[in-house]
C-alpha positions in Angstrom: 11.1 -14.7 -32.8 12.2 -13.5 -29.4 9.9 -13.9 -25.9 8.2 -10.8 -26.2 7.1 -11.0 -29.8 6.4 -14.8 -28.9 3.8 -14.0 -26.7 3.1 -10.4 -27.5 -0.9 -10.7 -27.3 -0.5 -12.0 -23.8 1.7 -8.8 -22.8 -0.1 -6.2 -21.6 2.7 -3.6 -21.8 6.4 -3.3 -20.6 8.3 -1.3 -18.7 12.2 -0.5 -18.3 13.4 1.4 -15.3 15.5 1.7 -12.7 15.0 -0.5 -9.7 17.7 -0.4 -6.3 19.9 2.4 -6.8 22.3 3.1 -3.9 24.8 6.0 -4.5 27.3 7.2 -2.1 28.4 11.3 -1.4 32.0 12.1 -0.8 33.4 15.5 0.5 36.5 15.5 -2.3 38.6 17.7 -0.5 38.5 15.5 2.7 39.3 12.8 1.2 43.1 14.7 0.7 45.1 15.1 3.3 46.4 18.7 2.1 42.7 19.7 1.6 41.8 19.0 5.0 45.0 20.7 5.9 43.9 23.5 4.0 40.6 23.4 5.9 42.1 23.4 9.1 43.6 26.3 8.6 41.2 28.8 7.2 39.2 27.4 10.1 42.9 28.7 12.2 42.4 24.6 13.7 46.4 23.6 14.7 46.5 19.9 14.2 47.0 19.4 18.2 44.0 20.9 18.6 42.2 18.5 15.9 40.1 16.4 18.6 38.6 18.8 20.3 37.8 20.7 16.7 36.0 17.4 15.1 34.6 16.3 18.5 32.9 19.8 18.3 31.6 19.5 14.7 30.5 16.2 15.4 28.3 17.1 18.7 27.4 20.0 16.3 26.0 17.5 13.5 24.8 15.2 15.4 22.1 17.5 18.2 20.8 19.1 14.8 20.1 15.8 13.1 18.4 14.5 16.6 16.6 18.5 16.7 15.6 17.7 13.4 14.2 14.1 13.9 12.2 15.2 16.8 10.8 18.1 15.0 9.6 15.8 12.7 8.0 13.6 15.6 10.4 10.9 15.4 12.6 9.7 17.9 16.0 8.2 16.8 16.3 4.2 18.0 19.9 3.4 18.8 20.4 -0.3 17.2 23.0 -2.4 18.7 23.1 -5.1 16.1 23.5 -5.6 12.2 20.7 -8.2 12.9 18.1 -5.4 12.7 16.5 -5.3 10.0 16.1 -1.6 9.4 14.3 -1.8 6.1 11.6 -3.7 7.4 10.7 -1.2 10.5 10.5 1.2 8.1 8.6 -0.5 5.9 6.1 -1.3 8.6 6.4 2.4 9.6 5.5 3.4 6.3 1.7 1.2 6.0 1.3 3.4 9.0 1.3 6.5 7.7 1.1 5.7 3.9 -0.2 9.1 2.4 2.1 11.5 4.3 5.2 12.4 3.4 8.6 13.2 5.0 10.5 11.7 7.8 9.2 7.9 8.9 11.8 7.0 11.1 15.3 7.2 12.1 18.0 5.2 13.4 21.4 5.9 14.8 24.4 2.8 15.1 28.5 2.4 15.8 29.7 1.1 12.3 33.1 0.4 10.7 34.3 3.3 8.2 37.6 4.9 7.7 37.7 8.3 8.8 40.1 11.3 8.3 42.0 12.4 11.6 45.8 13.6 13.1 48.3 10.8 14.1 52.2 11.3 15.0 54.5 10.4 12.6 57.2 7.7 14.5 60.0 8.6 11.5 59.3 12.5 11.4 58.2 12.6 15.2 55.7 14.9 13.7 51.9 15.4 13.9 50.4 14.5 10.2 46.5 14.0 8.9 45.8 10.8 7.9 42.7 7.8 6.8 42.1 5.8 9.6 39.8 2.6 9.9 37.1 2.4 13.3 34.0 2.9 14.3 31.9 5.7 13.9 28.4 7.3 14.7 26.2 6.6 11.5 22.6 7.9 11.1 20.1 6.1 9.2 16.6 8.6 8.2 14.0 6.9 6.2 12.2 9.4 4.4 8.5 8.9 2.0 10.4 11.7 -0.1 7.7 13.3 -1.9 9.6 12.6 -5.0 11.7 9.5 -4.6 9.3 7.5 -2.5 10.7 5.2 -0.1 14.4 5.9 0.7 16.9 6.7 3.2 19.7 8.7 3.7 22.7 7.4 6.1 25.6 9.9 7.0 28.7 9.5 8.8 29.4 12.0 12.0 32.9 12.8 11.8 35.9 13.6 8.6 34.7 13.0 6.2 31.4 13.0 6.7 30.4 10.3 3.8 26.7 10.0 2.7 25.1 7.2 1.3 21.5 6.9 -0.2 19.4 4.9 -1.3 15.8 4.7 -3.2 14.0 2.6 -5.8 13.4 3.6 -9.3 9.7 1.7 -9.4 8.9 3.9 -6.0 9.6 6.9 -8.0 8.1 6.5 -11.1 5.0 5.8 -8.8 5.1 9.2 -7.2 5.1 10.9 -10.7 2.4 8.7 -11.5 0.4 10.0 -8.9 1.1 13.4 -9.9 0.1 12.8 -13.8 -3.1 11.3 -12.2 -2.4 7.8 -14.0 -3.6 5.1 -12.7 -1.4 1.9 -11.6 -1.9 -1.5 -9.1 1.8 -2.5 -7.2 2.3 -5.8 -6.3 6.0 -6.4 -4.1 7.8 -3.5 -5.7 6.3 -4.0 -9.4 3.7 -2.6 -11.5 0.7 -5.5 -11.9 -1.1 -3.0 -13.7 -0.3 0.5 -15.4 -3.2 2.5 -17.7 -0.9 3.7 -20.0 2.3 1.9 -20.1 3.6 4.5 -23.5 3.2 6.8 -20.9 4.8 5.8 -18.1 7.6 4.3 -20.2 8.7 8.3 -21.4 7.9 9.7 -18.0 10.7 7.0 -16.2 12.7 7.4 -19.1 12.8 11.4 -17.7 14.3 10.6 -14.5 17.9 12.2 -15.2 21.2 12.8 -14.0 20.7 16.8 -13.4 16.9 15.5 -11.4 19.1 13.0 -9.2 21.8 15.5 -8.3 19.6 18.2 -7.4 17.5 15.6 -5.0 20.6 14.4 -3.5 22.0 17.9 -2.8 19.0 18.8 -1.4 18.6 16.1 1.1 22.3 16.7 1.8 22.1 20.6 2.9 18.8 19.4 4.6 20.8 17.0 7.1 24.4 18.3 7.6 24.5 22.0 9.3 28.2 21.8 8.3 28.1 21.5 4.5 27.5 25.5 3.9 30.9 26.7 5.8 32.6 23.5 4.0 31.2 25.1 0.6 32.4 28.5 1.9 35.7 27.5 2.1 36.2 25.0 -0.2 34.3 25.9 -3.0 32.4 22.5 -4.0 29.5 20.1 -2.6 29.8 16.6 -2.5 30.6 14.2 -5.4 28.0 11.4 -6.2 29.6 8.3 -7.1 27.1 4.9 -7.8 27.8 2.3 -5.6 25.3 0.1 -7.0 22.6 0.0 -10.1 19.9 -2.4 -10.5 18.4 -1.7 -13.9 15.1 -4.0 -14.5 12.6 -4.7 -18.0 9.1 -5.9 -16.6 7.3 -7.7 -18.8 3.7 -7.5 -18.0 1.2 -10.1 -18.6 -2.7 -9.7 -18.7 -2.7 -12.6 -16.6 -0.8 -14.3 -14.0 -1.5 -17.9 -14.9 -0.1 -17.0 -18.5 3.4 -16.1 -17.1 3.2 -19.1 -14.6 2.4 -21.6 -17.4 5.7 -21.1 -19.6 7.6 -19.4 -16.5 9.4 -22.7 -14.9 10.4 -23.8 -18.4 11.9 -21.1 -19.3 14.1 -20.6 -16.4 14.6 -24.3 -16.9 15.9 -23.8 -20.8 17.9 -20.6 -20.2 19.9 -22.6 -16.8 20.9 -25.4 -19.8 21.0 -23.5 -22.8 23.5 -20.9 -21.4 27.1 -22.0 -20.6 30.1 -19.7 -20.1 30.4 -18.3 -23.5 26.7 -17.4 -23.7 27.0 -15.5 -20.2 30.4 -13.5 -21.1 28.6 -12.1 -24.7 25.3 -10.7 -22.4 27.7 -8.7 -20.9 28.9 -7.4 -24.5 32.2 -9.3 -24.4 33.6 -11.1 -27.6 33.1 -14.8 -26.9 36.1 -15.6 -29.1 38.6 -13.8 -26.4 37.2 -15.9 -23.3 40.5 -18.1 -23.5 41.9 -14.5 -22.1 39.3 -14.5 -19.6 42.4 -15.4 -16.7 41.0 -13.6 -13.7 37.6 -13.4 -12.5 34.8 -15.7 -12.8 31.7 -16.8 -14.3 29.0 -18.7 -13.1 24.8 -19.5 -13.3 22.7 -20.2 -10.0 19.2 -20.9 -10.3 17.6 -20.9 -6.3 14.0 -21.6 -5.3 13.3 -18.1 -2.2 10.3 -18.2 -0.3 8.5 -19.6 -3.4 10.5 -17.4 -6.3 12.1 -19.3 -8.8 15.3 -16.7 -9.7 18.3 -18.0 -12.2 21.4 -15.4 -12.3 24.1 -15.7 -14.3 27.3 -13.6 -13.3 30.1 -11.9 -14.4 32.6 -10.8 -11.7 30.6 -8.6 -10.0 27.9 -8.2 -12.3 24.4 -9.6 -12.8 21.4 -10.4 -14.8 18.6 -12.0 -13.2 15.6 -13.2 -14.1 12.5 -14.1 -11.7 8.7 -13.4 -11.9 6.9 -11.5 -9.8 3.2 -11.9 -9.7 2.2 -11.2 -13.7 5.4 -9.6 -14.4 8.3 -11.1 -15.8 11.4 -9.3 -14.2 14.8 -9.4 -15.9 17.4 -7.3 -14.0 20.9 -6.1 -14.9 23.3 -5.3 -11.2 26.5 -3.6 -12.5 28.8 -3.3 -9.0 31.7 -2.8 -11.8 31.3 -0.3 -14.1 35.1 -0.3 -15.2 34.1 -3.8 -16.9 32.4 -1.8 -19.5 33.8 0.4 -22.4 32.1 4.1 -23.0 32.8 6.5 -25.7 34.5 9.3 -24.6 35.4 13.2 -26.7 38.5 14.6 -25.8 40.1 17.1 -27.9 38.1 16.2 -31.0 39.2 12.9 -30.3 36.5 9.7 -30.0 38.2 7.1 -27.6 36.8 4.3 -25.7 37.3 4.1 -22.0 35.9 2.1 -19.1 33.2 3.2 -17.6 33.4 5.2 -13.8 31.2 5.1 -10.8 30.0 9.1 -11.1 26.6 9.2 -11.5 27.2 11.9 -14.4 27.6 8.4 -16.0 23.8 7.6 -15.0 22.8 7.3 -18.9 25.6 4.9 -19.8 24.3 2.8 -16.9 21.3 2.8 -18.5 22.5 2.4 -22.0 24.8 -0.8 -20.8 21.7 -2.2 -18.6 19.4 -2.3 -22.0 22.3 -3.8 -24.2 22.8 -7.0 -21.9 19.1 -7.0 -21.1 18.2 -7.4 -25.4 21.1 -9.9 -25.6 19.4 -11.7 -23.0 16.2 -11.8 -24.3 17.3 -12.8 -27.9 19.1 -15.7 -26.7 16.8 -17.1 -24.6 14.9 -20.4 -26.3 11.2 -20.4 -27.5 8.7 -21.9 -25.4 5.6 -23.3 -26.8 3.0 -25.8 -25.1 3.4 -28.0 -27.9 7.2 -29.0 -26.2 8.5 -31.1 -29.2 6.6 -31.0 -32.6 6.1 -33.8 -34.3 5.6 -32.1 -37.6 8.7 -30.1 -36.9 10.9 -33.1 -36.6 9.5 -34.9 -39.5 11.0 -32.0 -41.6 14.4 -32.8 -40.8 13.5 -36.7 -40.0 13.1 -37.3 -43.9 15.8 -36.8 -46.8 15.6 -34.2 -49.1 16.9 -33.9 -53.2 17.6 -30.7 -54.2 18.9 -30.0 -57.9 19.5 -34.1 -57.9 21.8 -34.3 -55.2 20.6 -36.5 -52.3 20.9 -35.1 -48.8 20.5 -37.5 -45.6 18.0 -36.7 -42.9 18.6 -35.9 -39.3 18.0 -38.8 -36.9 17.7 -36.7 -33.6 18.4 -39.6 -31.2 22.0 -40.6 -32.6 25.4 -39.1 -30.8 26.7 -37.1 -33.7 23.2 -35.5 -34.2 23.5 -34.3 -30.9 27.1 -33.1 -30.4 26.7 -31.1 -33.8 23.4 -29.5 -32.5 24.7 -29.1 -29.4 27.9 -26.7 -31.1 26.0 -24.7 -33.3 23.4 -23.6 -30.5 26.5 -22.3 -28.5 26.0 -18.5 -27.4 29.4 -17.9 -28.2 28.0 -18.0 -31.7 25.3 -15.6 -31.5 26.4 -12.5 -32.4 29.4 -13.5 -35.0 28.0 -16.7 -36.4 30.4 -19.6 -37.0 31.9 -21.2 -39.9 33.8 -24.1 -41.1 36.9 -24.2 -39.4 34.8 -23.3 -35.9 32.7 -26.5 -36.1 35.1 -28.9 -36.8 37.4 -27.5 -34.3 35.0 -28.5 -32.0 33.3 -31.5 -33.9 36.2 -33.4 -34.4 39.9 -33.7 -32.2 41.9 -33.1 -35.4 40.5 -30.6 -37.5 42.8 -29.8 -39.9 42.5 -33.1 -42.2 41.4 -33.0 -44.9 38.8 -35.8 -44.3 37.0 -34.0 -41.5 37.0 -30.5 -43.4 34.8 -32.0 -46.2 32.7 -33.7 -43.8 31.7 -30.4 -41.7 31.5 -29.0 -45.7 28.8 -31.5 -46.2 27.0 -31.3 -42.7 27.0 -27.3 -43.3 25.1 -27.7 -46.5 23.0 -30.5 -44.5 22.2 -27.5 -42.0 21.1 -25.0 -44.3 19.3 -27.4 -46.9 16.8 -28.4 -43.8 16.7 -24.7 -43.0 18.4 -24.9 -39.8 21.4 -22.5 -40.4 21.6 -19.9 -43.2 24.9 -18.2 -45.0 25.7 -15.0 -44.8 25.9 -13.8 -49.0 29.1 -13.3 -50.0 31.1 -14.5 -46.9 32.2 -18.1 -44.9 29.6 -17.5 -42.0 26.5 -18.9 -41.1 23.4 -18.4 -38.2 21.1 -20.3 -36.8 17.8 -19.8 -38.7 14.8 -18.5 -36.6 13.2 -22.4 -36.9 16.4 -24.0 -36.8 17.0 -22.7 -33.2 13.6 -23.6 -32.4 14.5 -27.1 -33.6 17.8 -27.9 -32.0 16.8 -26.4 -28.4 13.7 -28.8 -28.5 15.6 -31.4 -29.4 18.8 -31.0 -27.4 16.2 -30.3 -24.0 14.1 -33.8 -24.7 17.4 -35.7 -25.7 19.8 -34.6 -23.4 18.5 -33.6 -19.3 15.7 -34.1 -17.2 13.4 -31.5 -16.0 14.4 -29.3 -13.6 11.7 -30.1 -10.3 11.1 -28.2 -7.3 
């Protein structure tokens, strides 16, 4: 029995959606060297004449972006500082004007980027196009998009002219909300309460690859004067690559209190109950094969933030988080790396896997790969009951038991072996492909190969399954952990082994 189904008549509903999304808009062709070339001279620009030709476009782009910000009533605040937190002005901009739509507020700041532009050549003594890192003129406009919600857009004021933008999946589904006329309470970028959860489950389940692009062209032509003579020439818009996903599963309870009662120790059982092998199979990775894991890392970090309990556990540059926020129970997949993960691809009536690329045409494997890890999660993660360690429970395996005759011992819970047995079965290397004989002794014992120690992991196997802890798989050498016997050993190996975690 997994969390949800644990506490199902506490839930009220859940929802699965997309949470930070930042995507970022590249000009292809000026990205090339010969393209821009190309550009240059349909546009009859010689490359000693390049300056003068980008300073142009770039007092070009920016006087329409500032025309267009003060059209808008807004006036663009230069910010000297990365300390400034531009967010947050916005933010606070927003509460002032929350029911209108459009432009909030706008900033404009010198930042590092690599930009295309015309160098001489020492060897060739020749003039040649070529990437270039510096600083450049960036603009940041912070938009409540009637669609997308909160969200900005940040552009770059010279080749190549790179766009980023950003927006919140939650802030979206809220605006469709609003449209369907169903009703919904927010509480720091979650829903605390939604009337029909069904509903609002199919209607963020609608939010699409071919909905995204034709926002993010829009906002595009809307900002950069340039982009129709680029098109004219050059045939194509800009390509949308994801920078980053957060994908998120709230889990809402009725009441607050009922999340907070189970919500420290279950942060507390998944930071002991999950070591390195558990962590690499969230992210769909075949536990056996960690011994080829050479380059990269893994690693857990449970913090206490501004009152938040959060544990993350991480591999490379992926995530999965969990922390609660008010009466929901948040557990949030970041992929930064989507080559870690393997998609099916057709290619000439051919079925192949491949890893996984940063296009957002690749939005629903994103979201396929984000609910994967996010149910592995979830079924690994222990029971938690008030009762902590049942007395009844342990009795059952405290006692011997005869079946057909034959005399098996009874667990005593307190002694070394107990322990160290419990302790390799509950692995989460194990979850997924089960374990048999020659897995547990491996572990179990330094030599185990003789024959001694394989008939005594025989006999504590058949211990195991008659007190109903593990159960065989018919017909094959492999055995799980029952539903009670995981129960058991995680109770047992929490009291036995560690103190409680306190904050």
């Amino acid at each position: 029995m997994n969390l949800i189904e644990q506490h199902n008549s506490k839930i009220r509903g859940i929802l699965s959606t997309f949470d930070r999304f930042i995507v970022h808009g590249y000009f292809i062709s000026f990205q090339n060297p010969r393209l821009l070339l190309y550009y240059l001279i349909k546009k009859q620009v010689m490359l000693v004449d390049f300056y003068k030709f980008a300073h142009e476009q770039t007092e070009e782009l920016c006087k329409y972006i500032e025309d267009y910000s003060e059209k808008r009533g807004v006036n663009i605040e230069y910010i000297t500082t990365s300390k400034v937190d531009k967010n947050e002005i916005a933010k606070n901009k927003l509460k002032e004007r929350k029911y209108k739509t459009g432009l909030i507020c706008a900033f404009s700041a010198l930042e590092i980027c690599n930009i295309m532009t015309v160098s001489s050549n020492r060897e060739t003594q020749k003039l040649e196009i070529m990437s270039k890192e510096t600083k450049c003129k960036h603009y940041y406009l912070y938009f409540n998009h009637k669609a997308l919600g909160f969200m900005f857009i940040k552009i770059q004021t010279t080749f190549p002219y790179n766009i980023g933008i950003y927006f919140n999946g939650r802030e979206y589904l809220s605006k469709v909300l609003d449209r369907k006329h169903i009703s919904y309470e927010m509480f720091n970028n979650s829903f605390s309460y939604i009337e029909d959860f069904d509903k609002a489950q199919k209607l963020a389940n609608e939010l699409s690859y071919e909905k995204l692009l034709k926002y993010f062209s829009k906002l595009a032509n809307d900002i950069n004067p340039l982009l129709s003579d680029f098109k004219s020439i050059l045939n194509h818009e800009y390509f949308w690559c994801i920078d980053q996903c957060e994908y998120a599963i709230d889990i809402n309870f009725k009441k607050a209190n009922d999340l907070k009662c189970i919500y420290k120790k279950l942060v507390e059982n998944a930071y002991f109950a999950f070591n390195s092998e558990s962590i690499y199979s969230f992210f769909g990775k075949n536990s056996k094969r960690i011994h080829l894991f050479t380059q990269g890392s893994i690693s857990s970090d449970l913090r206490l933030r501004e009152d938040e309990l959060r544990i993350k556990f991480k591999l490379n540059n992926n995530q999965i988080k969990m922390y609660d926020k008010g009466n929901n129970l948040r557990i949030e997949v970041t992929i930064n790396n989507p080559r870690d993960f393997k998609i099916v691809k057709q290619t000439n009536e051919k079925t192949t896997l491949v890893p996984m690329g940063k296009s957002l045409a690749n939005l629903d494997h994103y979201v396929e790969v984000s609910k994967s890890i996010i149910d592995r999660f979830i079924s690994a993660l222990p029971e938690i009951e008030e009762d902590f360690l049942s007395v009844n429970e342990l009795k059952k395996i405290s006692v011997p038991k005869i079946i057909n005759g034959k005399l098996y011992p009874a667990f005593n819970i307190f002694e070394e072996e107990t322990l160290k047995l419990f302790q390799i079965i509950s692995n989460g290397k194990y979850l997924i492909q089960g374990f048999n004989n020659k897995m547990i002794r491996n572990e179990f014992f330094e030599n185990g190969e003789l024959e001694e120690n394989i008939e005594r992991t025989t006999r504590m196997l058949a211990k195991l399954k008659v007190h109903k802890i593990i159960k065989k798989v018919p017909r094959k050498n492999q055995y799980f952990l029952t539903e009670q016997g995981r129960k058991i050993v995680t109770k047992v190996l929490l009291f036995t082994r560690k103190e409680l975690i306190d904050f």
